[in-house]
Predicted model as a PDB file, atoms N, CA, C, CB and O in Angstrom, pLDDT in the B-factor column:
MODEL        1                                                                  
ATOM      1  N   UNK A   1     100.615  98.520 103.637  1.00 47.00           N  
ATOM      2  CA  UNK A   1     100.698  97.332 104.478  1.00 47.00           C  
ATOM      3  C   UNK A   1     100.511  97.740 105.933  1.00 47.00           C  
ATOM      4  CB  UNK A   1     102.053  96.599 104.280  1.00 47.00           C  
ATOM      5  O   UNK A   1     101.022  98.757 106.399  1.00 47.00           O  
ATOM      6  N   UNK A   2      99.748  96.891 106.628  1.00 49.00           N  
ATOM      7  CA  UNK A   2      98.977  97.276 108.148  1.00 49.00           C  
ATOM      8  C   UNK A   2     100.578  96.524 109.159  1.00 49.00           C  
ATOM      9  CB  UNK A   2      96.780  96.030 108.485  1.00 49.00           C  
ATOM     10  O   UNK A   2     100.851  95.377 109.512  1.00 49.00           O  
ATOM     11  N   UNK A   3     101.081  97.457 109.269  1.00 53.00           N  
ATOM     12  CA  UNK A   3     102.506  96.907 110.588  1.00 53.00           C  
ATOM     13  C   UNK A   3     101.517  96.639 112.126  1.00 53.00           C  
ATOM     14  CB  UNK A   3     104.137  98.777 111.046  1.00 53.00           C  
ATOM     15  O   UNK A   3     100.652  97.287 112.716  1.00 53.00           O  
ATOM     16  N   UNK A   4     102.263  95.213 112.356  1.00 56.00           N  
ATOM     17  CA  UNK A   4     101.445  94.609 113.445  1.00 56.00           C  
ATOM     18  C   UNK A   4     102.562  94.285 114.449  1.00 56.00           C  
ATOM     19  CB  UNK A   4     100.524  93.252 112.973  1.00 56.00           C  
ATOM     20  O   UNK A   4     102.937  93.113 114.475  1.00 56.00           O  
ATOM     21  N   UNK A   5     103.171  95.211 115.319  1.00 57.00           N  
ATOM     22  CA  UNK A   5     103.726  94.792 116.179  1.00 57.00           C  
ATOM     23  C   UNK A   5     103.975  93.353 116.886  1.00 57.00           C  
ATOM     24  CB  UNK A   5     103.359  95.437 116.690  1.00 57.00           C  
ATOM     25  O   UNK A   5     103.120  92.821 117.594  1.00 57.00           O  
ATOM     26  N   UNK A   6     105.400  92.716 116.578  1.00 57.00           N  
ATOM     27  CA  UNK A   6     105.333  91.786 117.088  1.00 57.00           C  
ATOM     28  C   UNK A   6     105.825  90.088 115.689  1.00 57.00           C  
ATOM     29  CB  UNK A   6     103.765  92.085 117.801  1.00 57.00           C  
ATOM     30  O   UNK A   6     106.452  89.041 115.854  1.00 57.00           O  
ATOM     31  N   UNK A   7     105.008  90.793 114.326  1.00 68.00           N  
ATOM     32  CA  UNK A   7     105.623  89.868 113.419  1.00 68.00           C  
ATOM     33  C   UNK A   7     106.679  89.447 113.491  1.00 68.00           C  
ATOM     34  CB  UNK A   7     105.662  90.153 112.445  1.00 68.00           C  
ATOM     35  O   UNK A   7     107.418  89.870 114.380  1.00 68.00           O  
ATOM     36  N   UNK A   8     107.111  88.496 112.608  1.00 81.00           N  
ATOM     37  CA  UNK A   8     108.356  88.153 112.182  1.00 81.00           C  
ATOM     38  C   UNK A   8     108.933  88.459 111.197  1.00 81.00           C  
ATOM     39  CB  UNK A   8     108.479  87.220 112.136  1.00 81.00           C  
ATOM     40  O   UNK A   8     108.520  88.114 110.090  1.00 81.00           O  
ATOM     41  N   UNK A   9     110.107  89.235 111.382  1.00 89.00           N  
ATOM     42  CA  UNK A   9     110.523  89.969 109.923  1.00 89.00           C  
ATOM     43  C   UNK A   9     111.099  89.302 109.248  1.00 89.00           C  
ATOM     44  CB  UNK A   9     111.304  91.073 109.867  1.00 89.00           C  
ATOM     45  O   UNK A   9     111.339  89.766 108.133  1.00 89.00           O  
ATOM     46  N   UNK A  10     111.663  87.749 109.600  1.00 91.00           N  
ATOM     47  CA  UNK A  10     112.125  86.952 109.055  1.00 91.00           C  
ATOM     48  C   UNK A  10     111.117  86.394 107.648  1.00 91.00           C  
ATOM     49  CB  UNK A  10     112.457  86.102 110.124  1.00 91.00           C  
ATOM     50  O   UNK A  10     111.231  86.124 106.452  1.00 91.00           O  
ATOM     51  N   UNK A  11     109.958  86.454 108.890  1.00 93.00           N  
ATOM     52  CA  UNK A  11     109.174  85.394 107.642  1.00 93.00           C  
ATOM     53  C   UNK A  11     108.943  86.561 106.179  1.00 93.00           C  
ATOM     54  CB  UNK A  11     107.100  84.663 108.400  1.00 93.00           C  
ATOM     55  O   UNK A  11     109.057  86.272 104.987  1.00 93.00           O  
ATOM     56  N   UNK A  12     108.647  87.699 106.699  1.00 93.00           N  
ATOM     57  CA  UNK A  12     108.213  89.200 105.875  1.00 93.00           C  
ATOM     58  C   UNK A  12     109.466  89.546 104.949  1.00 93.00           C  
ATOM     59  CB  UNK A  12     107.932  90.701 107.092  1.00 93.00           C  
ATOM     60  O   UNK A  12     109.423  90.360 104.026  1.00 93.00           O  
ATOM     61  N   UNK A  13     110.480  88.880 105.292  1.00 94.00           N  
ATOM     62  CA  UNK A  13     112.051  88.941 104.436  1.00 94.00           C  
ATOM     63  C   UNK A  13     112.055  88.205 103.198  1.00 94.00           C  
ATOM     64  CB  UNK A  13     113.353  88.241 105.294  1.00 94.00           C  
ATOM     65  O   UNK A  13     112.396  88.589 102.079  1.00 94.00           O  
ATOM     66  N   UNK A  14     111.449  86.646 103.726  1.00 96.00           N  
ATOM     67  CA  UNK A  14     111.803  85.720 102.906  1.00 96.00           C  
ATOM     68  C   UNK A  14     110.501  85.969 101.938  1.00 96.00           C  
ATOM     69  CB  UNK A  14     112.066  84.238 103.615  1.00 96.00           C  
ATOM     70  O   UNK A  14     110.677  86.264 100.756  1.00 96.00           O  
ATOM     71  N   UNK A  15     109.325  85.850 102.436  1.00 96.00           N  
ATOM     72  CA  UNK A  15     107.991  86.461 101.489  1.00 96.00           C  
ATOM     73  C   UNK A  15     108.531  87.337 100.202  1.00 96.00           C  
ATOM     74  CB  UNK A  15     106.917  87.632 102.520  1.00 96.00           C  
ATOM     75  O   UNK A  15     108.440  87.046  99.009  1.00 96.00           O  
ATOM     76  N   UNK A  16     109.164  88.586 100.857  1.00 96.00           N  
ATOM     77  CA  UNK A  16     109.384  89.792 100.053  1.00 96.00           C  
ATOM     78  C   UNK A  16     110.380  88.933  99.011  1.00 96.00           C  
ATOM     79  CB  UNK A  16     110.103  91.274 100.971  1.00 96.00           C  
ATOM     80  O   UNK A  16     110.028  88.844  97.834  1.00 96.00           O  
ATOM     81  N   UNK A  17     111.624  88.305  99.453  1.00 97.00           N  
ATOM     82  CA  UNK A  17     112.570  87.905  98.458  1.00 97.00           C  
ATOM     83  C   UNK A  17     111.727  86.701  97.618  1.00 97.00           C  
ATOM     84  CB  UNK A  17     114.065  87.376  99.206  1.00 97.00           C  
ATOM     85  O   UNK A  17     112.054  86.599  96.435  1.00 97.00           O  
ATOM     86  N   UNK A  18     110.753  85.846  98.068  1.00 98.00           N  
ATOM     87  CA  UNK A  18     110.580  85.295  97.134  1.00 98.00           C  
ATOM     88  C   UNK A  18     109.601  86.096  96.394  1.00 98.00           C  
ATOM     89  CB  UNK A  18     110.338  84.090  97.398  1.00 98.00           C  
ATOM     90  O   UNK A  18     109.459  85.522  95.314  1.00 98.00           O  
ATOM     91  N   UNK A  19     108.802  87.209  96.438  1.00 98.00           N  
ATOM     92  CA  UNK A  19     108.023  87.462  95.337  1.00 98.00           C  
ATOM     93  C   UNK A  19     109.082  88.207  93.945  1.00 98.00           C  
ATOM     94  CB  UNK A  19     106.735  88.516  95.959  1.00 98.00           C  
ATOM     95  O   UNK A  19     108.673  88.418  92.803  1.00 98.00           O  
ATOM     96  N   UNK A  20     110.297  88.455  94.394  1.00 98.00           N  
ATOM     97  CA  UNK A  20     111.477  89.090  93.593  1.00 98.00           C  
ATOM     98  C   UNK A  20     111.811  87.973  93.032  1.00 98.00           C  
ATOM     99  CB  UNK A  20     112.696  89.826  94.334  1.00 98.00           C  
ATOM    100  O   UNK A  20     111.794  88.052  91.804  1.00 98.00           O  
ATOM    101  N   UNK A  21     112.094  87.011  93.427  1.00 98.00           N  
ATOM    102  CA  UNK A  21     112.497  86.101  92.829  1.00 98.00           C  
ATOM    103  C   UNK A  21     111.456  85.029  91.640  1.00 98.00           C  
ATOM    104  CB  UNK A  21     113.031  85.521  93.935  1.00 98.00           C  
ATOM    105  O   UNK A  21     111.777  84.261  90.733  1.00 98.00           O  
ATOM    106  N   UNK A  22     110.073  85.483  92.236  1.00 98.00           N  
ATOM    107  CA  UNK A  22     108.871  84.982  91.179  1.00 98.00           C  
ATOM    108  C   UNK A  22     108.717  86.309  90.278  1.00 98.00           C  
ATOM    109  CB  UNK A  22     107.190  84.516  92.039  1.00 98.00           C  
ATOM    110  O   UNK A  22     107.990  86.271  89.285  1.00 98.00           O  
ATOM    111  N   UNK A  23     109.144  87.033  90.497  1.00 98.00           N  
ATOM    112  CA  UNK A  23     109.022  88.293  89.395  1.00 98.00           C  
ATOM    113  C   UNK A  23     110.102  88.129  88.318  1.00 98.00           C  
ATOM    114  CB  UNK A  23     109.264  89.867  90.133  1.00 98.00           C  
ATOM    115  O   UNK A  23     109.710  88.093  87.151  1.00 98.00           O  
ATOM    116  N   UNK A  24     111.403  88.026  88.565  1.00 98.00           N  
ATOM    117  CA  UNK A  24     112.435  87.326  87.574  1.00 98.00           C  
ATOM    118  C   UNK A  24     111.789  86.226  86.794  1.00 98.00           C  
ATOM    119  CB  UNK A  24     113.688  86.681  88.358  1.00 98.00           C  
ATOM    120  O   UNK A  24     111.349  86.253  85.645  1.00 98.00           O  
ATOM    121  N   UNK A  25     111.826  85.252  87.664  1.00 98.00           N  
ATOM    122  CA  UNK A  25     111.361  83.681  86.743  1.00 98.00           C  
ATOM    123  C   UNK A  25     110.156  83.909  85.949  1.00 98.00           C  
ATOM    124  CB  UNK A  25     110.899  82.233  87.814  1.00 98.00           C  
ATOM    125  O   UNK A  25     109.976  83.203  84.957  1.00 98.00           O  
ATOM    126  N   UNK A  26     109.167  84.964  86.322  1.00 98.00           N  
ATOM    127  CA  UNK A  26     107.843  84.844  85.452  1.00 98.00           C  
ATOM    128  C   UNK A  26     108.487  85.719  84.241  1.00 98.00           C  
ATOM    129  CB  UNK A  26     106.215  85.565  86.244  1.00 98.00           C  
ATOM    130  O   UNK A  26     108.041  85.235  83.200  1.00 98.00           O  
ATOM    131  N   UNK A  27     109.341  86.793  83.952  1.00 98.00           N  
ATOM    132  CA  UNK A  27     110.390  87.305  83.207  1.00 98.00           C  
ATOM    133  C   UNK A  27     110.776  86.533  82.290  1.00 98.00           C  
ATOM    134  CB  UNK A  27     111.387  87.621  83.868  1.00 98.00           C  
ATOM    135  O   UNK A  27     110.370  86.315  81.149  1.00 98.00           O  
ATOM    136  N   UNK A  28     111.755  86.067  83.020  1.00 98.00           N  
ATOM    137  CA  UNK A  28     112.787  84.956  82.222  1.00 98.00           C  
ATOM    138  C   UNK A  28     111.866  83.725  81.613  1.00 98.00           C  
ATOM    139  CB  UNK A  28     114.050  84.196  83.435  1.00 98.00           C  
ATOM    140  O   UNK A  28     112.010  83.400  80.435  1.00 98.00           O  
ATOM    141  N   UNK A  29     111.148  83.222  82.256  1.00 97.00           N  
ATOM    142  CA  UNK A  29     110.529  82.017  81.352  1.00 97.00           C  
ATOM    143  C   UNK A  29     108.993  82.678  80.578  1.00 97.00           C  
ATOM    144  CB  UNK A  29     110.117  80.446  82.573  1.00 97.00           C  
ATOM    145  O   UNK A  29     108.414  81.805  79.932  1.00 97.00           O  
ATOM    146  N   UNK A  30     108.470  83.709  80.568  1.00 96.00           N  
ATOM    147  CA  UNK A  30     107.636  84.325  79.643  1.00 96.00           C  
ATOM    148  C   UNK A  30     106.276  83.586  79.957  1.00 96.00           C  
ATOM    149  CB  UNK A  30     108.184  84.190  78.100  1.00 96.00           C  
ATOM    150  O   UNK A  30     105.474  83.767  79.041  1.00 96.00           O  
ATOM    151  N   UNK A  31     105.893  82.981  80.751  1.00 96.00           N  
ATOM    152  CA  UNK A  31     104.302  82.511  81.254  1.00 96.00           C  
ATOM    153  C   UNK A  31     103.956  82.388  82.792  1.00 96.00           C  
ATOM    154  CB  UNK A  31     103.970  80.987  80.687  1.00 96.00           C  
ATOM    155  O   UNK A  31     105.079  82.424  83.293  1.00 96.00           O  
ATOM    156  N   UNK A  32     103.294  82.296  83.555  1.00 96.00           N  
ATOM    157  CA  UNK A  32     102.815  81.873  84.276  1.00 96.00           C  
ATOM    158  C   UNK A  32     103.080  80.531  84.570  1.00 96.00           C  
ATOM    159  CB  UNK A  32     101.908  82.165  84.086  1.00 96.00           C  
ATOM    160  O   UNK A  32     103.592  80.052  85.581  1.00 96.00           O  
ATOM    161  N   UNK A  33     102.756  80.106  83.777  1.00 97.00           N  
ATOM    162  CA  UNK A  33     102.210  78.176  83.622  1.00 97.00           C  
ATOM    163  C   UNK A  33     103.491  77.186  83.564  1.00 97.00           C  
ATOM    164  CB  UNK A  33     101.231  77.749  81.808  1.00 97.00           C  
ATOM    165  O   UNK A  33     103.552  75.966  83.411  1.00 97.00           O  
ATOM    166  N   UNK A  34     104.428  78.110  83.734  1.00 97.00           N  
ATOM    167  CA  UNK A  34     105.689  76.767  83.490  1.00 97.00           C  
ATOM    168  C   UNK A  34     105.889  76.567  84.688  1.00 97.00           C  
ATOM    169  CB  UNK A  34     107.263  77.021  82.694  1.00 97.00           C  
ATOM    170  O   UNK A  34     105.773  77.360  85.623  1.00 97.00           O  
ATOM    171  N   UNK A  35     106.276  75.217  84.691  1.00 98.00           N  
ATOM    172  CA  UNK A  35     106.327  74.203  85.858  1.00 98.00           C  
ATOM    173  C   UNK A  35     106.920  75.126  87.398  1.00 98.00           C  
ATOM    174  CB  UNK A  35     107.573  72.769  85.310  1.00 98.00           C  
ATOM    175  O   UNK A  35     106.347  75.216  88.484  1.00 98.00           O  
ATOM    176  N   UNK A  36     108.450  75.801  86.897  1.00 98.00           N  
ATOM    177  CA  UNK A  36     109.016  76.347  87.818  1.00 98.00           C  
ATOM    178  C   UNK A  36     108.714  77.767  88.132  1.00 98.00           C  
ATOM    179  CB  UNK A  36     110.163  76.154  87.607  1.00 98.00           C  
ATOM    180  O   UNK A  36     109.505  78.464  88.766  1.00 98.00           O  
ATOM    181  N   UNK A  37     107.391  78.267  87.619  1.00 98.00           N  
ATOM    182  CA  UNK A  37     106.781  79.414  88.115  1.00 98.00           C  
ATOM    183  C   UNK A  37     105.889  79.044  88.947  1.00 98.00           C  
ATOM    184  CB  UNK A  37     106.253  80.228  87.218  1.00 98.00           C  
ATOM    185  O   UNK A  37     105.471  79.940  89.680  1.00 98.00           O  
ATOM    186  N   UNK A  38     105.311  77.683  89.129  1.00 98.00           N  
ATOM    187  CA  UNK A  38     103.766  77.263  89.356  1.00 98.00           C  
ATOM    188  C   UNK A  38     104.471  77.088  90.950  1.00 98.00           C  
ATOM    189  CB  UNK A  38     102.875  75.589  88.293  1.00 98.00           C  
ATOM    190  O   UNK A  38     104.141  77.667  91.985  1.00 98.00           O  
ATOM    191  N   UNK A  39     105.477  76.145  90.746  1.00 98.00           N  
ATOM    192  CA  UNK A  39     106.261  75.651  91.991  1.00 98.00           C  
ATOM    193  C   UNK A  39     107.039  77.110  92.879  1.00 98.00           C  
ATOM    194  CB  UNK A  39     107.601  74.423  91.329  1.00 98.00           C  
ATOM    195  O   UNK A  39     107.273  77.121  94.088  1.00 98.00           O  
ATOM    196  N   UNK A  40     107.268  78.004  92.121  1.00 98.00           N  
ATOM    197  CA  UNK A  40     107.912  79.204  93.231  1.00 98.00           C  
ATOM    198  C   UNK A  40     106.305  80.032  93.965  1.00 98.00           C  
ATOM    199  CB  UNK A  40     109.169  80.753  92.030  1.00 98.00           C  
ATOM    200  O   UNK A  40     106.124  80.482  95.097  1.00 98.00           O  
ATOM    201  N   UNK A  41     105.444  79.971  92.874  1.00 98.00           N  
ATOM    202  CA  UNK A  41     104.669  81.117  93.305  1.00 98.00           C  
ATOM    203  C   UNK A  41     103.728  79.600  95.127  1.00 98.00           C  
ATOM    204  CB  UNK A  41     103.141  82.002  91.253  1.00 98.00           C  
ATOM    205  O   UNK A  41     103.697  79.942  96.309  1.00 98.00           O  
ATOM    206  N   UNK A  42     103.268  78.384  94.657  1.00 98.00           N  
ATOM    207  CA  UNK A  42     103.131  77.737  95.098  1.00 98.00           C  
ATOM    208  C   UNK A  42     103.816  78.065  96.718  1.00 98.00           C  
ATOM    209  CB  UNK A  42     103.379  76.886  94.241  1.00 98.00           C  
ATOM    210  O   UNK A  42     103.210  78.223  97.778  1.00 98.00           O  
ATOM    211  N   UNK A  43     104.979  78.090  96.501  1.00 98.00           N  
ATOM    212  CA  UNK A  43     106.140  77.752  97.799  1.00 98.00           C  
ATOM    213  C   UNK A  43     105.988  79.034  98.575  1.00 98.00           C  
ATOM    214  CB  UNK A  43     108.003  77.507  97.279  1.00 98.00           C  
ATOM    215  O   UNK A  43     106.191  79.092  99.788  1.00 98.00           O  
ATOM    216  N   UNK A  44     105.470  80.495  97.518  1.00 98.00           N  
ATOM    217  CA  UNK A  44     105.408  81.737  97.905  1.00 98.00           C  
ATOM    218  C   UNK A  44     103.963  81.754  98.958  1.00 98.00           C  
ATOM    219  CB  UNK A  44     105.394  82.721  96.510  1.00 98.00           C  
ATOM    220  O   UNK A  44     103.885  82.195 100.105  1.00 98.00           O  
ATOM    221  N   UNK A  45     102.872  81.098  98.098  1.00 98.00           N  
ATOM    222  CA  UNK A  45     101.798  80.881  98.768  1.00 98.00           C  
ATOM    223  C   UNK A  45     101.714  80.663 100.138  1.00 98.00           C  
ATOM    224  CB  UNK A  45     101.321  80.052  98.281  1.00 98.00           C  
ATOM    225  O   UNK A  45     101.184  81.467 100.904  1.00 98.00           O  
ATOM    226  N   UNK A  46     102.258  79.514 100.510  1.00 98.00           N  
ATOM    227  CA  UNK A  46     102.868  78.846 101.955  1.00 98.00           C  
ATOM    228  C   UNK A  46     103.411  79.853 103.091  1.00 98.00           C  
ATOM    229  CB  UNK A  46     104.212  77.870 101.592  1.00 98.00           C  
ATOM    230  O   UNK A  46     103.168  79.776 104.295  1.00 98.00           O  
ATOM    231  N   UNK A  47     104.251  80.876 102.388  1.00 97.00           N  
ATOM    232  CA  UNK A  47     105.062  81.552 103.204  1.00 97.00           C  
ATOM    233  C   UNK A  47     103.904  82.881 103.699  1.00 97.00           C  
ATOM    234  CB  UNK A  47     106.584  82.002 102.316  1.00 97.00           C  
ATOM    235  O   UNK A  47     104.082  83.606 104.678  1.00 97.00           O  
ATOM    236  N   UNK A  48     102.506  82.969 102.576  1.00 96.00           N  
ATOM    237  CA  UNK A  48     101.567  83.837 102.787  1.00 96.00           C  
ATOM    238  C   UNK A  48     100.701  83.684 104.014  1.00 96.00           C  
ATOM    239  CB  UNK A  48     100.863  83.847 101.722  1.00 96.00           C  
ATOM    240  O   UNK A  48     100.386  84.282 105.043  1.00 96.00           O  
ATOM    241  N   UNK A  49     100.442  82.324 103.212  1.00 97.00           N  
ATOM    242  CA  UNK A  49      99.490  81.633 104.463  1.00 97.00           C  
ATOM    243  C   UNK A  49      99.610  81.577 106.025  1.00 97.00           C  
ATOM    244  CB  UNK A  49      99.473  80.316 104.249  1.00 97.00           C  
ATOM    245  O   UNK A  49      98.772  81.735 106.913  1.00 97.00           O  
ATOM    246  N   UNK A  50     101.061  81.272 106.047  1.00 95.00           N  
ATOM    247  CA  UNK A  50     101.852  81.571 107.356  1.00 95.00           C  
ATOM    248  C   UNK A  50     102.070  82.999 108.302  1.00 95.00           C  
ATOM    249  CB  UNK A  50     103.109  81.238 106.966  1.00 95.00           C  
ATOM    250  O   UNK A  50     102.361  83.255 109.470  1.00 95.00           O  
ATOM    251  N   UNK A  51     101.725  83.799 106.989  1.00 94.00           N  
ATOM    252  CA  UNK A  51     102.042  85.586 107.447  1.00 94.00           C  
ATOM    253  C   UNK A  51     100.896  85.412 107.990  1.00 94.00           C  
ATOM    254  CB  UNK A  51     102.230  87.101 106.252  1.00 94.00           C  
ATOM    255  O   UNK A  51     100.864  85.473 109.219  1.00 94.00           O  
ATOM    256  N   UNK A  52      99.451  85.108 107.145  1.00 93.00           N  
ATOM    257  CA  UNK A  52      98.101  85.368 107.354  1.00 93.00           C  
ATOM    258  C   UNK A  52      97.949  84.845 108.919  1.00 93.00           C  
ATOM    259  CB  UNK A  52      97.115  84.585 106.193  1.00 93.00           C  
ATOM    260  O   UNK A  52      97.427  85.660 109.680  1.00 93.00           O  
ATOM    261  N   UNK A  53      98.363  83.532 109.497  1.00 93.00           N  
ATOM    262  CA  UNK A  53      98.229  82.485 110.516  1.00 93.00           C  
ATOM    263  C   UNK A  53      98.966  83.668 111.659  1.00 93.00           C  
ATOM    264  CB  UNK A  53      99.154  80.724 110.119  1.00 93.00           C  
ATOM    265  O   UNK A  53      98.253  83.996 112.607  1.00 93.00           O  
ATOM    266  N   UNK A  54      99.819  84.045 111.599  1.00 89.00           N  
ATOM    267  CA  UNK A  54     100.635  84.784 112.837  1.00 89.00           C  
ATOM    268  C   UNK A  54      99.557  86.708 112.763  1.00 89.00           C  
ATOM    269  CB  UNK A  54     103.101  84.906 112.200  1.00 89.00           C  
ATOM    270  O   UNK A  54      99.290  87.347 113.780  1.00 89.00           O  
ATOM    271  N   UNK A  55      99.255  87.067 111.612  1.00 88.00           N  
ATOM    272  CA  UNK A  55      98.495  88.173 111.698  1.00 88.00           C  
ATOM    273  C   UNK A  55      97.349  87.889 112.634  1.00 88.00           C  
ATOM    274  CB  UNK A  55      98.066  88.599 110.377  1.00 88.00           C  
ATOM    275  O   UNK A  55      96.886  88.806 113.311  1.00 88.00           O  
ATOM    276  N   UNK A  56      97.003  87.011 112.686  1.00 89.00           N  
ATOM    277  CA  UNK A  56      95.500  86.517 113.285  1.00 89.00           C  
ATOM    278  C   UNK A  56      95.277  86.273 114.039  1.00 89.00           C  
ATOM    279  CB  UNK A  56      94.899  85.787 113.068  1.00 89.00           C  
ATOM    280  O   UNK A  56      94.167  86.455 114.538  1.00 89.00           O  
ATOM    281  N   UNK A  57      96.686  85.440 114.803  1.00 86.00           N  
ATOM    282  CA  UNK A  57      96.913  85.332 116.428  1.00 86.00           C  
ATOM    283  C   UNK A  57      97.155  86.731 117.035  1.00 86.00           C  
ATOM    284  CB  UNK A  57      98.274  84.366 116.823  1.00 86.00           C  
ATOM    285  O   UNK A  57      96.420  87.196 117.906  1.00 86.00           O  
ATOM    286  N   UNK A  58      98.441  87.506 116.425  1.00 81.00           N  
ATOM    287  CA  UNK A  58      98.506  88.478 116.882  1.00 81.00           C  
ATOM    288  C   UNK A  58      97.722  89.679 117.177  1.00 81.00           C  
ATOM    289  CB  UNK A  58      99.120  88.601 116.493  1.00 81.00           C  
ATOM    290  O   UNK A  58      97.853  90.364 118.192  1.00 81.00           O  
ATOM    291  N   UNK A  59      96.654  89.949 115.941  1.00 80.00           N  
ATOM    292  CA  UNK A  59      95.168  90.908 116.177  1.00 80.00           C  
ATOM    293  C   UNK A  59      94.954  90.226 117.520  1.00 80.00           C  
ATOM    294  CB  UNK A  59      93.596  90.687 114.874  1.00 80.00           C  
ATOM    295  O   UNK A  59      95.169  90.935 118.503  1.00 80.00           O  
ATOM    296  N   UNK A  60      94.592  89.058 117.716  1.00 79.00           N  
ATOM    297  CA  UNK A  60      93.631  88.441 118.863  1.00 79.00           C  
ATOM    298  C   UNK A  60      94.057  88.857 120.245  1.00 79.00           C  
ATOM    299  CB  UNK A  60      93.630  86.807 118.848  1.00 79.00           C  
ATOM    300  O   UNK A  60      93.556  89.482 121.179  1.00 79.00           O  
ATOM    301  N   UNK A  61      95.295  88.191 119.957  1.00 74.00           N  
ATOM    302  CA  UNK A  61      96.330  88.841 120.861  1.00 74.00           C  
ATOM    303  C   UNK A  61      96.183  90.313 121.600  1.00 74.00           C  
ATOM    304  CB  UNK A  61      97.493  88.937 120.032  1.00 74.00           C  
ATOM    305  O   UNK A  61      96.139  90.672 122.776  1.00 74.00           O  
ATOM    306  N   UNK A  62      96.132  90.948 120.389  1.00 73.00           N  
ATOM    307  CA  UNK A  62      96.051  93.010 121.006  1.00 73.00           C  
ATOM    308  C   UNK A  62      94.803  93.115 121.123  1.00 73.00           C  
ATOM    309  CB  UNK A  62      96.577  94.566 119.798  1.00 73.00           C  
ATOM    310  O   UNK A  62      94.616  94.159 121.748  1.00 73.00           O  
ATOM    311  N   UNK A  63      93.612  92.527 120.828  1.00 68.00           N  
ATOM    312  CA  UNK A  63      92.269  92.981 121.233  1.00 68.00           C  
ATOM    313  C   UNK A  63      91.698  92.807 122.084  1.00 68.00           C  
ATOM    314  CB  UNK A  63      91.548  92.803 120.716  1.00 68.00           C  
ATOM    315  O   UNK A  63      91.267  91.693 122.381  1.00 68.00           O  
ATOM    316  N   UNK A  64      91.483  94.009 122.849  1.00 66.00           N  
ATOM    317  CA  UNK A  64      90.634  93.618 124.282  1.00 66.00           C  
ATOM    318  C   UNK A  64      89.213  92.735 124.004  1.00 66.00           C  
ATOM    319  CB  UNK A  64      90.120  95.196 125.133  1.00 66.00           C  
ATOM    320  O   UNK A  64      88.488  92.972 123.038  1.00 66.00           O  
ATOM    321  N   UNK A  65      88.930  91.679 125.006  1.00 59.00           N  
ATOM    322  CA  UNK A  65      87.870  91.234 125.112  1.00 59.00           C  
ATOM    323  C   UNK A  65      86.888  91.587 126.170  1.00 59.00           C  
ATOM    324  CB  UNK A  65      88.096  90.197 125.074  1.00 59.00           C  
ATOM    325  O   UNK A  65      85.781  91.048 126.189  1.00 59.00           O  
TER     326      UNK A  65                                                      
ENDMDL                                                                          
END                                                                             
């Protein structure tokens, strides 16, 4: 993983705990496809997208123009 001075370790906390927590449930309920795997990995997505959105400002941010 590329450390970008400046993230939020908050958001990089909750990311990390929910992919632990989609690793159990895909466990415990034995598919992918059940409703409350679709909905964690879903909610996990969001929290990605958001990492991706602050990585992108921040590159911009450190690169000289």
């Amino acid at each position: 993983m590329v450390l970008i001075h400046g993230l939020d370790d908050a958001l990089l906390e909750k990311i990390n705990e929910l992919k632990d927590e989609l690793s159990r449930l895909v466990e415990q309920k034995g598919e992918f496809t059940d409703e409350e795997v679709v909905q964690l990995s879903q909610q996990l997505d969001l929290y990605i997208v958001e990492l991706q959105k602050k990585i992108r400002l921040t590159t911009k941010e450190q690169s000289p123009l």
